[in-house]
C-alpha positions as CSV (number, residue, x, y, z in Angstrom):
1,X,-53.5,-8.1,23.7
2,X,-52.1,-8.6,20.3
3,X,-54.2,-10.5,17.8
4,X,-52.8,-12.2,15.0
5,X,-54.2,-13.9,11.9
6,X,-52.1,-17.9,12.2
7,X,-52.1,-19.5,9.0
8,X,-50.1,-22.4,7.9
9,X,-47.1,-21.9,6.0
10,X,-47.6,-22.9,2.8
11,X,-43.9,-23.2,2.0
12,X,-43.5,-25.5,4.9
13,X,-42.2,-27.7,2.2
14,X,-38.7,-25.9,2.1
15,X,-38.1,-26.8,5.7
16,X,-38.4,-30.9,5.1
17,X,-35.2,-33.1,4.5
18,X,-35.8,-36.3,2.9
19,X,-33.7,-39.6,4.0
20,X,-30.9,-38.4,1.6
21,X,-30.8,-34.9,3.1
22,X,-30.6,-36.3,6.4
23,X,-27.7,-38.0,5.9
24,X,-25.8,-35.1,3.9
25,X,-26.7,-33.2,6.8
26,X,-25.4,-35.6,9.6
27,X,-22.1,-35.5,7.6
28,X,-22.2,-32.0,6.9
29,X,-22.3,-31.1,10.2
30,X,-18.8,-32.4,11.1
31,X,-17.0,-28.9,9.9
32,X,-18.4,-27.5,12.4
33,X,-17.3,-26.9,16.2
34,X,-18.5,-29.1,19.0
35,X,-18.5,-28.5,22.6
36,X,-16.7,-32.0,24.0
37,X,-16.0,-30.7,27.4
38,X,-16.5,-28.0,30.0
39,X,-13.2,-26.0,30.4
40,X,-13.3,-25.9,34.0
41,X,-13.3,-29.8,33.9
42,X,-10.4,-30.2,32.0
43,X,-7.8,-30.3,35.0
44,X,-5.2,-33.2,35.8
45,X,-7.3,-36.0,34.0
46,X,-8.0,-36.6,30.3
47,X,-12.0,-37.0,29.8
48,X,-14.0,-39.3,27.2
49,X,-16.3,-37.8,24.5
50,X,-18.4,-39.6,22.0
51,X,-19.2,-37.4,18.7
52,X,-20.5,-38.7,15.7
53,X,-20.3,-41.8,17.0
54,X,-16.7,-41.5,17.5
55,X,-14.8,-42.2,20.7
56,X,-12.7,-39.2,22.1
57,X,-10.1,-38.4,24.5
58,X,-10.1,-34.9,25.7
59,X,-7.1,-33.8,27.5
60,X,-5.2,-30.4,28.5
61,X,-1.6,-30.3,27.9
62,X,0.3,-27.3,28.7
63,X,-2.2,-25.6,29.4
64,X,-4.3,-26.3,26.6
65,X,-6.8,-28.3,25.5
66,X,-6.0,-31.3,22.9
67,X,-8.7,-33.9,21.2
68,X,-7.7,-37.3,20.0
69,X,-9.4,-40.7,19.2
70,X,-9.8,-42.6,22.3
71,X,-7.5,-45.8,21.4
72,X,-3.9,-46.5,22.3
73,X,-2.1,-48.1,19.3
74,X,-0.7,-50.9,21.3
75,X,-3.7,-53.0,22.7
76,X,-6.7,-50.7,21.7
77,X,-7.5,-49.7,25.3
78,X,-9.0,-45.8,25.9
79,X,-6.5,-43.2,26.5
80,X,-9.3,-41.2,28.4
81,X,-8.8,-43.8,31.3
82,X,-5.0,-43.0,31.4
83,X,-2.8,-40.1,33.0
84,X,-1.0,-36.6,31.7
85,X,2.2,-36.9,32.7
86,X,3.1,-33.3,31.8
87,X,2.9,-32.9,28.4
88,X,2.1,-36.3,27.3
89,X,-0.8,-38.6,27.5
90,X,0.3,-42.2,29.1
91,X,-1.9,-44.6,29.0
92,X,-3.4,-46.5,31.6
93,X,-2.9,-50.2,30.6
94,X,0.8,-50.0,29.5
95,X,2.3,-47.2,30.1
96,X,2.5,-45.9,26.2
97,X,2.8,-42.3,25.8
98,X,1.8,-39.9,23.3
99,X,2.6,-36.1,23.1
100,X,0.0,-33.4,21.7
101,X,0.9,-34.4,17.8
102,X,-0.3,-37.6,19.1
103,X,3.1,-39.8,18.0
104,X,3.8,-42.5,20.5
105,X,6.9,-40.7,22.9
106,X,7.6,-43.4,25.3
107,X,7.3,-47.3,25.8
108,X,8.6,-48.2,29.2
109,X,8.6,-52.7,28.3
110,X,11.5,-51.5,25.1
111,X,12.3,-47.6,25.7
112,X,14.9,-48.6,23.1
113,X,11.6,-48.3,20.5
114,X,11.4,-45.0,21.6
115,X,11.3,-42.6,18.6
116,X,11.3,-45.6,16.1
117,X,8.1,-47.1,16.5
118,X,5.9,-45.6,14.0
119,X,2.5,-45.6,15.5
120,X,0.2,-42.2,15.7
121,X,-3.1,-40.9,16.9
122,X,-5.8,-38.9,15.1
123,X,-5.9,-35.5,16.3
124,X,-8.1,-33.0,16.1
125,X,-8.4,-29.1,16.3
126,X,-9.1,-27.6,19.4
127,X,-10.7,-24.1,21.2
128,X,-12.5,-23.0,24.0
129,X,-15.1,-20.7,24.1
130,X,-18.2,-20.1,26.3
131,X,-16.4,-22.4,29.1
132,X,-16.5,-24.9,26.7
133,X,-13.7,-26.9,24.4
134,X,-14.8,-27.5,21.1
135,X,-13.6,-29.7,18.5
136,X,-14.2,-30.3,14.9
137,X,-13.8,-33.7,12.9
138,X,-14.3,-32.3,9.4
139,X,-10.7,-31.7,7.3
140,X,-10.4,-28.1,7.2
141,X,-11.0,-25.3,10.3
142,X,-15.1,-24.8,10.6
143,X,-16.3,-20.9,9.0
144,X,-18.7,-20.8,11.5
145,X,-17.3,-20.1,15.4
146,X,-18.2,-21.6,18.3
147,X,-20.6,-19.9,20.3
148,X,-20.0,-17.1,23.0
149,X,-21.1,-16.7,26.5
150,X,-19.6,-13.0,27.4
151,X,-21.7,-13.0,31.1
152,X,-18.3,-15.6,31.8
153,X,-16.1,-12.2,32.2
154,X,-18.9,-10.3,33.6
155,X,-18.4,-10.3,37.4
156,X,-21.8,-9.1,38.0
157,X,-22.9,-12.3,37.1
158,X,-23.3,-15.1,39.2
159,X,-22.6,-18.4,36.9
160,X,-24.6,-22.5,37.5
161,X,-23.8,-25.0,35.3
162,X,-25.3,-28.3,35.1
163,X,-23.6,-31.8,34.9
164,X,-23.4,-33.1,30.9
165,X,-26.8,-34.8,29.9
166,X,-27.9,-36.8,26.8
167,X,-31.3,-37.1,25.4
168,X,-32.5,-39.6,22.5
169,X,-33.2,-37.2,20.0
170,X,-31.0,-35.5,16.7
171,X,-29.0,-32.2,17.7
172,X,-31.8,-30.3,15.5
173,X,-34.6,-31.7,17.6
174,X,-33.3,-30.6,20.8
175,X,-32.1,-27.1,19.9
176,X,-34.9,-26.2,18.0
177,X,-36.9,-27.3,21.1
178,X,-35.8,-23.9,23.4
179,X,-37.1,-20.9,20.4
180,X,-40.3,-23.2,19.7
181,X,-42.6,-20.8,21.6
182,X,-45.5,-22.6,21.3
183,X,-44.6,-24.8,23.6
184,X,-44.1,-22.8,26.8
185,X,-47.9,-22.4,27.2
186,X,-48.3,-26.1,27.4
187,X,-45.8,-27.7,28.6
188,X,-44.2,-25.3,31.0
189,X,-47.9,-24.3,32.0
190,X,-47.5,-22.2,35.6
191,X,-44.2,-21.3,34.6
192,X,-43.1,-19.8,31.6
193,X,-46.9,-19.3,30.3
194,X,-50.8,-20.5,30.5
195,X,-52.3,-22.5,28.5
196,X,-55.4,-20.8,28.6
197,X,-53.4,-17.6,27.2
198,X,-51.0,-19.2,24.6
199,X,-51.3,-16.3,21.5
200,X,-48.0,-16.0,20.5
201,X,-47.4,-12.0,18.7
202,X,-45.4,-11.7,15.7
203,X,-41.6,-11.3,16.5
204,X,-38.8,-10.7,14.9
205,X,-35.9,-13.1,13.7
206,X,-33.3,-12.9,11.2
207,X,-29.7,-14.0,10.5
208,X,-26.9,-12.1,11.0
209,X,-23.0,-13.7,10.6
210,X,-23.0,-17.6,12.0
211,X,-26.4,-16.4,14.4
212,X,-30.0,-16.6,14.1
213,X,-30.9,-13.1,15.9
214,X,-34.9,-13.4,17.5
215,X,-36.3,-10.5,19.3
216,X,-40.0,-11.7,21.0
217,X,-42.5,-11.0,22.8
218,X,-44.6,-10.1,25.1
219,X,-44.7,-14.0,27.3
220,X,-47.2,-14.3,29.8
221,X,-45.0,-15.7,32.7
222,X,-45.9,-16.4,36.2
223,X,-43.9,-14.6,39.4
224,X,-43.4,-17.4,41.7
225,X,-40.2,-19.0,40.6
226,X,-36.9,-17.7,41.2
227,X,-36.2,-16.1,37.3
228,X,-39.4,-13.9,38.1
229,X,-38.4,-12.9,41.7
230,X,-37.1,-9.6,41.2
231,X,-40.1,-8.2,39.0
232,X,-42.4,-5.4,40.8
233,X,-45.4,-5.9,39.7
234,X,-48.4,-7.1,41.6
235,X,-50.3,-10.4,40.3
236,X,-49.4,-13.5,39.7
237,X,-48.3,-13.3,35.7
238,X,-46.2,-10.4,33.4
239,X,-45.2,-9.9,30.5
240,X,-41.6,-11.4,29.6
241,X,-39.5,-10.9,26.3
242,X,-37.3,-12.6,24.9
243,X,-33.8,-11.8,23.0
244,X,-32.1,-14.9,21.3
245,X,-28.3,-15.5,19.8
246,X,-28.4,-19.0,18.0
247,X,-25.5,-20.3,17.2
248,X,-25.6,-21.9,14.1
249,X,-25.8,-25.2,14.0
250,X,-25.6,-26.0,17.8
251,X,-26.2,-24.0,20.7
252,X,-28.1,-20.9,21.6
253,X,-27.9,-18.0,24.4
254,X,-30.9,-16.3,26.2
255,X,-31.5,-13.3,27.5
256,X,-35.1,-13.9,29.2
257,X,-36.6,-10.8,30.8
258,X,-36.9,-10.7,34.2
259,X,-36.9,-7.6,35.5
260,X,-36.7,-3.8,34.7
261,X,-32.7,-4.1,35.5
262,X,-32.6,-7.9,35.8
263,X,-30.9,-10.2,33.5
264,X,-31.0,-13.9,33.6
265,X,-29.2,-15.6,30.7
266,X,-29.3,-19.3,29.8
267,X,-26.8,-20.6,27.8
268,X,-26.8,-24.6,25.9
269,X,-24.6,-25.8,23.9
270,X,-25.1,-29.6,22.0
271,X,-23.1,-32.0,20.3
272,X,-24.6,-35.2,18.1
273,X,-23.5,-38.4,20.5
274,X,-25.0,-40.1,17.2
275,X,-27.5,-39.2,14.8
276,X,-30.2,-40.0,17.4
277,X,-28.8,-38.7,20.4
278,X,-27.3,-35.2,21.8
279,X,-25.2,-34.7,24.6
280,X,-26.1,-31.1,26.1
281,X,-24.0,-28.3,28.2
282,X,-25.7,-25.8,30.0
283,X,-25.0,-22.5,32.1
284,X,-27.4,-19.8,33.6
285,X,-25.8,-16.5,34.4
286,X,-27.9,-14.1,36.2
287,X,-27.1,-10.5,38.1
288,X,-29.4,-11.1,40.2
289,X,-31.2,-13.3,43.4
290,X,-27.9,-14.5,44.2
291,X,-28.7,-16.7,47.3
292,X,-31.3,-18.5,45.3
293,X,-29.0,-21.2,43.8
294,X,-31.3,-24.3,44.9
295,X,-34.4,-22.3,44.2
296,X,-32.7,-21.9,40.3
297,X,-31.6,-25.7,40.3
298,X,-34.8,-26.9,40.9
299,X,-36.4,-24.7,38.4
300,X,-34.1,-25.7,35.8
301,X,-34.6,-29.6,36.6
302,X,-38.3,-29.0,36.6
303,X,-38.1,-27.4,33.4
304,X,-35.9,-30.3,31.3
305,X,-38.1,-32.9,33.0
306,X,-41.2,-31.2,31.2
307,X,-39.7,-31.4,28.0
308,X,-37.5,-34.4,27.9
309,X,-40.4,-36.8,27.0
310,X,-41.7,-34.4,24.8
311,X,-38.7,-33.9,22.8
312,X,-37.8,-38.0,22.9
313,X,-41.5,-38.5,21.3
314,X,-41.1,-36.6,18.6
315,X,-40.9,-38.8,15.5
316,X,-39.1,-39.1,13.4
317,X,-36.2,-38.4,15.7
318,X,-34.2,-36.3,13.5
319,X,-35.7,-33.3,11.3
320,X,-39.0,-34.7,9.0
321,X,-38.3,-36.7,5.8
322,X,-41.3,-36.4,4.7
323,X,-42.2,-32.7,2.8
324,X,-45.8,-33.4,4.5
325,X,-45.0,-34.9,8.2
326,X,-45.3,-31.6,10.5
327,X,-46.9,-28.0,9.5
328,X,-45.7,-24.9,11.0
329,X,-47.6,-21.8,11.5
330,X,-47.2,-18.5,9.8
331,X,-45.6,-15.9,13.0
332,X,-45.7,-18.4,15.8
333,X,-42.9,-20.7,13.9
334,X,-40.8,-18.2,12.6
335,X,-37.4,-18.7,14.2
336,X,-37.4,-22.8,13.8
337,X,-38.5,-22.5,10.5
338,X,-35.7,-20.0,9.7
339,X,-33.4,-22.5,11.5
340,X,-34.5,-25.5,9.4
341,X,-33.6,-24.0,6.1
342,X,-30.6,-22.7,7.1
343,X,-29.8,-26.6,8.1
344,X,-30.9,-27.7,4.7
345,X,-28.6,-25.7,3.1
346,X,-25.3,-27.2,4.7
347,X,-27.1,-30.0,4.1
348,X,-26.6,-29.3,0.0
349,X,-23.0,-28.4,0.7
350,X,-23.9,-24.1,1.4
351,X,-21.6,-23.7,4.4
352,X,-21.5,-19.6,4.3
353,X,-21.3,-16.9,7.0
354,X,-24.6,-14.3,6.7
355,X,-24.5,-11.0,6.1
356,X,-23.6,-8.7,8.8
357,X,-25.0,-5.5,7.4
């Protein structure tokens, strides 16, 4: 077993934002992308979307995926309850129709105001990427990408995704909450660790273009769940590791360990509802156990109902204003603490790409 010396960090200070910081880095964090949508959901109906406390309508049009604000100019009413009629976006409650510039195209009570009307929509940029459409609501195209999920092209891969969920809690809070190992031994006890064995060895992390990269392990992990099926090992526990891409500022991919030639990858993406709440997309892609769907479902549920309390109790909701309200430990905190000062730094306006060398 690996022994190692924990002490706290005595420049935890430099991973605090105070009230001021909080709110630079709530508004900072709109040049970046945001997942909005699953791609494969984006069919013959426009969807709603609430970022930064802004009401969207998500629709594809042509073939492609458009974001605009979620209000027709005649009555106020959402466009995301209307229709596409190809490639425009009528609204539900009078017909008005807008086309992927968002200008008003068509109003069937005076068609004669057609094209003389002045009256347009906010539109915003659109991609897709990781089975996901992303949007930014900053002025100018994000540096940073939007996050990959390369398993989507991989047909050795068998692909789950879970139904959008929202949590009361900042889009720090929640992401942070999957590379905080100290955790698994606690509250994922009997599954991804044991309490009674919770040491956590030094790992590696560092950053590396718009990504956090963290190597880590050895896990003590239990091999009665479906992730841990295909080891060959006898007993009850082994040893997983652990290999990390997070995507700064919002989402993260996983490569957990699960066998000698086994790779089960979970994939979450977030987006800030609010400054207290985050909607959160998730897929698991695995190339391996694949008639164990509902045995993987149910882990996964069991898993988010561990930690949703958890998370929603932390307080203050977002990251700490006060330079003294949580410590973090030298080794064991590592990869959130490198997280947190990366945060603090588009907080102060530092919106640059790492080094890739």
């Amino acid at each position: 077993m690996v022994q190692i010396t924990a002490e706290l960090d005595e420049t935890q200070g430099n991973t605090q934002l105070d009230v001021a910081g909080e709110t630079k880095l709530y508004e900072q964090l709109r040049n970046f992308w945001h997942p909005v949508a699953f791609s494969e959901d984006l069919k013959d109906e426009p969807q709603q979307a609430t970022l930064f406390d802004t009401r969207l309508a998500v629709a594809r049009l042509d073939g492609k995926p458009y974001v605009f604000d979620d209000i027709c100019r005649h009555r106020g009413s959402a466009l995301s309850l209307g229709r596409i009629d190809g490639c425009w976006l009528r609204c539900a409650y009078h017909g008005w129709a807008y086309d992927k510039e968002g200008t008003v195209v068509d109003i069937p009570a005076r068609p004669e105001l057609n094209g003389k009307l002045k009256a347009q929509l906010p539109v915003y940029p659109a991609i897709e990427s990781g089975g996901l459409v992303w949007t930014c609501l900053g002025d100018e195209i994000p540096v940073f990408p939007p996050a990959v999920l390369p398993e989507l092209d991989d047909p050795s891969f068998r692909i789950m995704r879970w139904e959008p969920y929202e949590w009361d809690c900042s889009v720090g809070r929640r992401l942070e909450n999957y590379f905080d190992f100290s955790h698994f031994a606690h509250v994922h006890h009997g599954i991804l660790g044991d309490r009674d064995n919770a040491v956590i060895a030094d790992y590696e992390a560092f950053r590396r273009g718009g990504e956090i990269r963290i190597n880590a392990g050895p896990f003590l992990e239990y091999t009665d769940n479906p992730k841990n099926s295909m080891v060959a090992t006898e007993g009850e526990t082994y040893d997983a590791w652990k290999r990390y891409r997070v995507f700064m500022p919002n989402a993260m991919w996983l490569d957990s360990s699960a066998g000698p030639n086994e790779s089960y990858i979970l994939f979450v993406a977030v987006a800030p509802v609010s400054r207290k709440r985050t909607r959160c997309f998730t897929f698991v892609a695995r190339n391996f156990a694949y008639d164990l769907d509902e045995e993987f479902d149910r882990m996964q549920r069991v898993i988010l109902a561990q930690d949703k309390p958890v998370v929603e109790s932390q307080r203050p909701e977002e990251l700490p204003v006060e330079l003294t309200a949580e410590m973090h430990v030298k080794a064991a905190d590592l990869g959130t603490v490198i997280y947190r000062r990366w945060l603090m730094e588009f907080a102060d306006g530092k919106i640059e790409l790492a080094s890739t060398e």
